[in-house]
C-alpha positions as CSV (number, residue, x, y, z in Angstrom):
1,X,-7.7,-2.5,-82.7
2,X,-5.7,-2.9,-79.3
3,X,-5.9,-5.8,-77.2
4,X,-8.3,-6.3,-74.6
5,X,-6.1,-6.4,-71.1
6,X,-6.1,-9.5,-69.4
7,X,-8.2,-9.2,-65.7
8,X,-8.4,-10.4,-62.7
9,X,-10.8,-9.7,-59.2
10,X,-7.5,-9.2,-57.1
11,X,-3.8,-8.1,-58.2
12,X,-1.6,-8.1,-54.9
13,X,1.9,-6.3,-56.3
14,X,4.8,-7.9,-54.7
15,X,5.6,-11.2,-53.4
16,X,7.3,-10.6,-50.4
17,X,6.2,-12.0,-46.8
18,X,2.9,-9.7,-46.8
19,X,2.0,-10.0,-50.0
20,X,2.4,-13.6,-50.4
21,X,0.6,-13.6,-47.0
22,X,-2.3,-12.0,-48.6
23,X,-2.7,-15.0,-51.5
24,X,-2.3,-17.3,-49.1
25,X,-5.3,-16.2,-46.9
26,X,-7.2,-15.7,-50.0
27,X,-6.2,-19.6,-51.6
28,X,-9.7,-20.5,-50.9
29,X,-12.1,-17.6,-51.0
30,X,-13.0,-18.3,-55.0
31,X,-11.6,-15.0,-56.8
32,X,-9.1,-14.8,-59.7
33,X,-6.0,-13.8,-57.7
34,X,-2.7,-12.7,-59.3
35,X,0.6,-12.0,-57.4
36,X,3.5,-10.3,-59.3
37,X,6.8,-9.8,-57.6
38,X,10.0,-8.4,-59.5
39,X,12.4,-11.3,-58.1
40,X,12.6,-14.4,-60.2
41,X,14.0,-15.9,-56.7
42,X,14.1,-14.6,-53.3
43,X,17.4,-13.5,-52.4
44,X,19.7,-14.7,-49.3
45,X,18.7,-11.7,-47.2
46,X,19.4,-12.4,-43.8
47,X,18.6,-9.8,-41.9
48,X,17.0,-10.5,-38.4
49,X,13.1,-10.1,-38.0
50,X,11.5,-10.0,-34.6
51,X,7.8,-12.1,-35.1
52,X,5.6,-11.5,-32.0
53,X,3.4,-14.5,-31.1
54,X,0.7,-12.8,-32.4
55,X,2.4,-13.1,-35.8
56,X,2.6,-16.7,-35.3
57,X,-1.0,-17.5,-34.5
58,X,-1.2,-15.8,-38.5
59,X,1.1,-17.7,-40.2
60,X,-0.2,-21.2,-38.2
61,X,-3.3,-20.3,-39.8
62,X,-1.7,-19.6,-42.8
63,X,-0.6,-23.1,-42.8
64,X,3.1,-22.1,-42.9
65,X,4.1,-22.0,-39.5
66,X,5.3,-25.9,-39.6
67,X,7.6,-24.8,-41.9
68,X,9.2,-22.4,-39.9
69,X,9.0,-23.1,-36.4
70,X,12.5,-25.1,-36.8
71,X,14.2,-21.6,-38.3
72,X,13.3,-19.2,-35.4
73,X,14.3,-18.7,-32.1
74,X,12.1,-18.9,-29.1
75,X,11.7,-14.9,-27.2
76,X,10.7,-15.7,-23.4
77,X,11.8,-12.2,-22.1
78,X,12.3,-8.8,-23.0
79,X,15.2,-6.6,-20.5
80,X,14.6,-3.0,-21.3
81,X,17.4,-0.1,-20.4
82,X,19.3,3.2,-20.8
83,X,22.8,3.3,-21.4
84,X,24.0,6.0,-18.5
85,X,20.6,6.0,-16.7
86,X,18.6,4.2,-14.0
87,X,15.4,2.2,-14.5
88,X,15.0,-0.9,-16.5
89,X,12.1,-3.1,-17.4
90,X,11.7,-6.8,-17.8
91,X,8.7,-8.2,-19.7
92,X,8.2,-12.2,-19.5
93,X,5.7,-14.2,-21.5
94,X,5.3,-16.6,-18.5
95,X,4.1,-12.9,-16.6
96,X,1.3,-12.4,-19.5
97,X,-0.2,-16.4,-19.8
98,X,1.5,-16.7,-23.1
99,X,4.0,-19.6,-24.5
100,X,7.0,-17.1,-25.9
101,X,6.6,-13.1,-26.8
102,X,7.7,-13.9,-30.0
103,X,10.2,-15.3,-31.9
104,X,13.6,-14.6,-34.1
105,X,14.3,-15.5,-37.8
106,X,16.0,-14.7,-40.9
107,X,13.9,-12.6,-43.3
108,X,14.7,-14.4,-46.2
109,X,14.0,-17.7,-44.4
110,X,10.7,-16.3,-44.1
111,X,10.2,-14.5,-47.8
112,X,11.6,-17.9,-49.3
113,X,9.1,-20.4,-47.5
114,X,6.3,-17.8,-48.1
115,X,6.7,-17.3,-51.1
116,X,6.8,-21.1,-51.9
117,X,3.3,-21.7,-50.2
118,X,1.8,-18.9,-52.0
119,X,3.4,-19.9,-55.4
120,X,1.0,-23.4,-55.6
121,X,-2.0,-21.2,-54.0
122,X,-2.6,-18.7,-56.7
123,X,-1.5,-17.3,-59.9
124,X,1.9,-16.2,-59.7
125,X,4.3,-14.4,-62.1
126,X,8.0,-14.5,-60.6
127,X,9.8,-12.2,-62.6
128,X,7.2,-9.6,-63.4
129,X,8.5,-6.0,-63.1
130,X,5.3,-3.5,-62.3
131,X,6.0,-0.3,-65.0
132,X,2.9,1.7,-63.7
133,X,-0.6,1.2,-61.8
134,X,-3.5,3.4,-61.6
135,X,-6.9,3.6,-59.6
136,X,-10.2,3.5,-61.2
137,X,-13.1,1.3,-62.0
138,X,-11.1,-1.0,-63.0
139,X,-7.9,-0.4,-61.7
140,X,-5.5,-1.2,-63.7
141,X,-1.6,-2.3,-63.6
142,X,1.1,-2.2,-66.3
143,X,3.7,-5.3,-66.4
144,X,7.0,-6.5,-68.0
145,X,7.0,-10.4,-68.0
146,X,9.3,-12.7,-70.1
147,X,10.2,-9.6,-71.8
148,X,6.7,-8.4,-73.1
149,X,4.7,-5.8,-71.7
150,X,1.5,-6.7,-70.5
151,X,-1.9,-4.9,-68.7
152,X,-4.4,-5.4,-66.5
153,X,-7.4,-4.7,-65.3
154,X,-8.7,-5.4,-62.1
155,X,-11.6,-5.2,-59.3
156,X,-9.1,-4.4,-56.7
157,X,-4.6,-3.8,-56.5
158,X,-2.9,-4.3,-53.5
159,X,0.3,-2.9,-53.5
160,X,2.4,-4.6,-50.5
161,X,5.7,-3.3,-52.4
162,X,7.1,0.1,-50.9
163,X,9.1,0.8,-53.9
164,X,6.5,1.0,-56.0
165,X,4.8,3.6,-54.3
166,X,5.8,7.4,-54.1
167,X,3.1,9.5,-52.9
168,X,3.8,8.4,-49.2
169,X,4.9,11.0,-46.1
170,X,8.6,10.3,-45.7
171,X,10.7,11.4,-42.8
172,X,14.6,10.7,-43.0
173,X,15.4,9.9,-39.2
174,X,19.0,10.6,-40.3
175,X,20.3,7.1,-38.7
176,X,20.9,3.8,-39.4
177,X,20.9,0.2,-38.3
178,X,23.7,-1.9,-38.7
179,X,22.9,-5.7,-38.3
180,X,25.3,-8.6,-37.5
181,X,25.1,-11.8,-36.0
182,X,27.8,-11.8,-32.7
183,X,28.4,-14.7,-30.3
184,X,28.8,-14.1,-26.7
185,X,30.5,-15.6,-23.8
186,X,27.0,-16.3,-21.4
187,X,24.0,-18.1,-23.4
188,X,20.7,-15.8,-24.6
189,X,18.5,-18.0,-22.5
190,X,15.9,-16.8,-24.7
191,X,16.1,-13.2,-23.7
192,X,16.1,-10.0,-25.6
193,X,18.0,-6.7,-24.6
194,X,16.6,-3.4,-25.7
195,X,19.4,-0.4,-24.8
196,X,18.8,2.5,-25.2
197,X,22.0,4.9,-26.1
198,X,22.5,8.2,-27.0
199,X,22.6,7.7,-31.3
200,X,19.5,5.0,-30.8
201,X,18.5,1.5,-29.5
202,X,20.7,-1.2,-29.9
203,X,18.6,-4.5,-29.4
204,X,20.0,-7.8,-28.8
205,X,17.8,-10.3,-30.2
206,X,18.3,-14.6,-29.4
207,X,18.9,-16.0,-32.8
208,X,19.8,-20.3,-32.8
209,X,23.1,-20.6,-30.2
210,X,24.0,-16.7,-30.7
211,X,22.9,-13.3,-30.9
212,X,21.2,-11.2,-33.9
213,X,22.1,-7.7,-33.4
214,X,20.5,-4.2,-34.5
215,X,22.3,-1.6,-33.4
216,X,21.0,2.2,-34.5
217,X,23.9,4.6,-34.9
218,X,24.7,7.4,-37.5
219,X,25.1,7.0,-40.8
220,X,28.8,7.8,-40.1
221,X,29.7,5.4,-37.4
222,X,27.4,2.7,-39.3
223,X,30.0,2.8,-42.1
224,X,32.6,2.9,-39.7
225,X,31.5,0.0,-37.4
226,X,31.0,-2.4,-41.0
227,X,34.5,-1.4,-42.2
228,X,35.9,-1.9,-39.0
229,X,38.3,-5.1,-38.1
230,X,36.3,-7.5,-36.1
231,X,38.3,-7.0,-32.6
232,X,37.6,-3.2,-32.9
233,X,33.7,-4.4,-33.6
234,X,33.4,-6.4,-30.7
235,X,35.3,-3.7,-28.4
236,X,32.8,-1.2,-29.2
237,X,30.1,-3.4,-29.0
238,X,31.2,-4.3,-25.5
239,X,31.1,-0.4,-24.7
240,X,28.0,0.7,-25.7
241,X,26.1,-2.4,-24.5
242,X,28.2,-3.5,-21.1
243,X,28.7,-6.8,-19.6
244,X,25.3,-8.4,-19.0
245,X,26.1,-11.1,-21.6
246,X,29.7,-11.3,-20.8
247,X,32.5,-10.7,-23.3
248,X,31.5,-10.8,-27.5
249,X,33.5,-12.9,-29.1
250,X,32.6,-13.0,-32.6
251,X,31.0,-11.0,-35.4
252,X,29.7,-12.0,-39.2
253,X,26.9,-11.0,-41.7
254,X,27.5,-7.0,-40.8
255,X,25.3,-4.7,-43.1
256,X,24.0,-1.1,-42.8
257,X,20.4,0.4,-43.4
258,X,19.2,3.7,-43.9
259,X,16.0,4.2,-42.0
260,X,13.2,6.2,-42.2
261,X,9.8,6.2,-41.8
262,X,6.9,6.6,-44.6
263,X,3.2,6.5,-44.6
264,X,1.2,6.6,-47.1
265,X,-2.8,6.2,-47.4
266,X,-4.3,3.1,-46.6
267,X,-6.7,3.3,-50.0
268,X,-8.0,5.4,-52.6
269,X,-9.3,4.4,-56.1
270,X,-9.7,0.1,-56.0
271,X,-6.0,0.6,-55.0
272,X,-5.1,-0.6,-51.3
273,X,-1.7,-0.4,-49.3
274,X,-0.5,-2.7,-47.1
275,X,3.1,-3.8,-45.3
276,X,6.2,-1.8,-46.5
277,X,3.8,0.1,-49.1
278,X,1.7,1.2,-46.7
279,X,4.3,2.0,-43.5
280,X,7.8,1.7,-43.3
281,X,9.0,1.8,-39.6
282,X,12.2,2.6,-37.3
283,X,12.6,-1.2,-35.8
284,X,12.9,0.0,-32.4
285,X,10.5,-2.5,-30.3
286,X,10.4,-4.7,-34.0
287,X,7.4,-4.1,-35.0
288,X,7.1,-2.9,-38.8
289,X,6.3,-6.8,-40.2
290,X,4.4,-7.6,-37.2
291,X,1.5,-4.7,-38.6
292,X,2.4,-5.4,-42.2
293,X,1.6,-9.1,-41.4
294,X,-2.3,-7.7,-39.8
295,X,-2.5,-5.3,-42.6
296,X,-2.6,-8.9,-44.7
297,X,-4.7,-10.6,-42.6
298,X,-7.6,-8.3,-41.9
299,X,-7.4,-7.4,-45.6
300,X,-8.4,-10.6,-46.5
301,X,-10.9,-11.0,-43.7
302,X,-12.4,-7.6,-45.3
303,X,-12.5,-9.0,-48.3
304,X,-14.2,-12.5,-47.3
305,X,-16.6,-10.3,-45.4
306,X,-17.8,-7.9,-47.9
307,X,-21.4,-8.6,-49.0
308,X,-23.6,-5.7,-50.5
309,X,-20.3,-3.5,-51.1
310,X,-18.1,-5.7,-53.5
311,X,-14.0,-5.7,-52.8
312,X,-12.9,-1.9,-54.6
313,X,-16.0,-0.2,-53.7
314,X,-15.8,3.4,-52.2
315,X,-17.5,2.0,-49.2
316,X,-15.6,-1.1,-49.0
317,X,-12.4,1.0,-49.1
318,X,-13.7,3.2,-46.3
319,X,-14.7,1.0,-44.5
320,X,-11.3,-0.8,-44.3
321,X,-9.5,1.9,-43.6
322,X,-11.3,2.6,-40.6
323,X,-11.1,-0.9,-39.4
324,X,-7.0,-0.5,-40.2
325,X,-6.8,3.0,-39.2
326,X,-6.3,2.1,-35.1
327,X,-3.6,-0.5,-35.6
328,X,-1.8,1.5,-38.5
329,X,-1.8,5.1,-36.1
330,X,-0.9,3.3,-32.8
331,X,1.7,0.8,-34.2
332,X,3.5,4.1,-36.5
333,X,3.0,6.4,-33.1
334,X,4.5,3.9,-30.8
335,X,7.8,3.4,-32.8
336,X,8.4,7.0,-33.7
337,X,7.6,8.1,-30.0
338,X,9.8,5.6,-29.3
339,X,12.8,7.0,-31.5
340,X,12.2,10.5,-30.1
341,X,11.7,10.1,-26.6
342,X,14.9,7.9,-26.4
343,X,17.3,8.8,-29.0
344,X,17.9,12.2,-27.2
345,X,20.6,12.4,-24.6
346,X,19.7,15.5,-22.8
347,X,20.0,15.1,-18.6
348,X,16.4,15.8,-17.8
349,X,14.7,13.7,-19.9
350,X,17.7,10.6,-19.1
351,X,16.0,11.2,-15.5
352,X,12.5,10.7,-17.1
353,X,13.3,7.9,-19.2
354,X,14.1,6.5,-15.8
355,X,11.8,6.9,-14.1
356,X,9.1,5.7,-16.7
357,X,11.3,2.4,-16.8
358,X,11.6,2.1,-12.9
359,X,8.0,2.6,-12.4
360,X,6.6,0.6,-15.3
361,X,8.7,-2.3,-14.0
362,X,6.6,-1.9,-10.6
363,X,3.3,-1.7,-12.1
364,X,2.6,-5.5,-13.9
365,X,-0.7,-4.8,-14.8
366,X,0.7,-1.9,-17.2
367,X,3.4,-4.1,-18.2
368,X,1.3,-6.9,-19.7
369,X,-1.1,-3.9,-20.9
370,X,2.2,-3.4,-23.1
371,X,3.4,-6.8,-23.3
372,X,-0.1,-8.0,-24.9
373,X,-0.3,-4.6,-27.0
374,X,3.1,-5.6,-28.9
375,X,2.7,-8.7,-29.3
376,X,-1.4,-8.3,-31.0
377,X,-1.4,-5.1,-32.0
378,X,-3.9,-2.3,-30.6
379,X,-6.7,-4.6,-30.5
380,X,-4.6,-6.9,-28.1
């Protein structure tokens, strides 16, 4: 007679930043809680990640924000431009009654000290490699730990890893970003630069006495640009981006990313979706962990919430995803717009682009409207 599989109310699959956000907004709600992520250790990864203030006020209430308010970088203002076209843009936190517009850290800064907190809030299995997961009533997921297969059964799965999903809508935006850290002559003064060029944005970010950079190119010149020499770098760094912080000086940590964008349903089946699993975004305006991080929250505020429908229900799934479904459309609409509307180098809509910068920067009330709406999300 086959075992009976081990269960629990709540799987979350993946124990990155959003899904060890998710136990740790659920370390007190009362349910049996298991979090399996592949990793036996979080890796060194230190790509840049753009947190808006919003973002914070989450992970303060998470109770790790003490821990990482030392290891990010303070974003007062935003200076938004075309490369070869008028108009510009300059949002300021001090302009929308806010403390900072957000912040800069290393990703893996952030995976390592979440991933710690959530570690002595629930059950967690470091080390356990998801071989299959299915909806139903239960739902149920298939696991390798400490080399023996194990299943089970559960009231609800959250996935929150994107490779362990493949029915999602993928496009290929045929570009990638290359990411560095470079040093500059002037000091960041706690500004951002968003340019826009012809291949894509190149953003600027303020990371501890230097710059964390994300520049979108093509694939081709992103191979390029990593194998090249650092002068050469730094030369055309200086090109595409101009003088505003003086001469670049230095380059380290280079790496290139493929990007894309995916979407797949919120829910379906006791199984839900949230942060990479759920959307994977261009980082033009930085915004993919900023939803993934309100996926987790108002996940767990759904699931603290539910009374007559229990947590898996086909009601209580609906009823998320239409509580989701406004943040999730306008977060994935404003980055792809983004990409399309800018990452074209034709002369009539440079003019455009212009414009929509000069005027915006004349209008404050619409710039705070977009200030506020990046940095909380459509409900902002």
């Amino acid at each position: 007679m086959p075992a009976m599989p081990e269960s629990a109310d709540i799987v979350i699959v993946g124990g990155g930043p959003v899904g060890s956000a998710l136990a740790l907004a659920l370390r007190d709600h009362g349910t049996r809680t298991l979090l399996l992520e592949a990793q036996a250790a979080h890796s060194t990864d230190r790509r840049p990640l753009a947190l808006s203030y919003g973002s914070r006020l989450i992970l303060e209430r998470l109770g790790v924000w003490s821990a990482l308010e030392s290891l990010a970088t303070p974003l007062r203002n935003i200076h938004v431009s075309q490369r070869g076209g008028f108009g510009r843009v300059r949002l300021e936190a001090a302009e929308t009654g806010l403390p900072e517009l957000g912040y800069v850290i290393d990703y893996g800064q952030l995976a390592r000290e979440l991933a710690q907190a959530a570690s002595v809030s629930v059950g967690c299995r470091q080390g356990a490699s998801v071989l299959a997961w299915e909806g139903g009533d239960p739902a149920r997921v298939c696991y390798e730990y400490a080399g023996e297969r194990q299943d089970l059964a559960a009231s609800l799965v959250v996935i929150a890893d994107g490779g362990a999903v493949s029915a999602a809508v993928t496009e290929d935006y045929r570009q990638c970003a290359v990411t560095a850290r470079v040093v500059s002559e002037h000091p960041h003064n706690n500004t951002a630069y968003e340019r826009f060029t012809r291949n894509g944005p190149l953003a600027l970010l303020p990371d501890g006495e230097g710059w964390a950079l994300v520049w979108t190119t093509t694939p081709e010149r992103a191979q390029d640009l990593c194998a090249a020499d650092p002068g050469r770098f730094l030369q055309e760094l200086q090109e595409e981006f101009g003088n505003r912080v003086g001469r670049f000086v230095d380059v380290t940590l280079r790496a290139s990313h493929p990007l894309q964008r995916r979407r797949a349903a919120s829910a379906a089946g006791r199984v839900v979706f949230i942060g990479n699993a759920a959307q994977t975004l261009h980082p033009v305006a930085g915004q993919g962990f900023n939803l993934g991080l309100r996926d987790a929250w108002e996940l767990a505020g759904h699931i603290r919430d539910a009374s007559s429908d229990a947590p898996g229900s086909p009601a209580w799934l609906q009823a998320y995803d239409r509580r989701r479904s406004i943040d999730r459309s306008g977060g994935i609409g404003f980055t792809h717009g983004l990409v399309r509307l800018f990452s074209n180098d034709l002369p009539p809509l440079r003019f455009a682009r212009g414009t929509a910068l000069a005027l915006l920067g004349c209008v404050p009330p619409l710039k705070n409207f977009l200030a506020r709406r990046m940095t909380f999300g459509a409900r902002g």
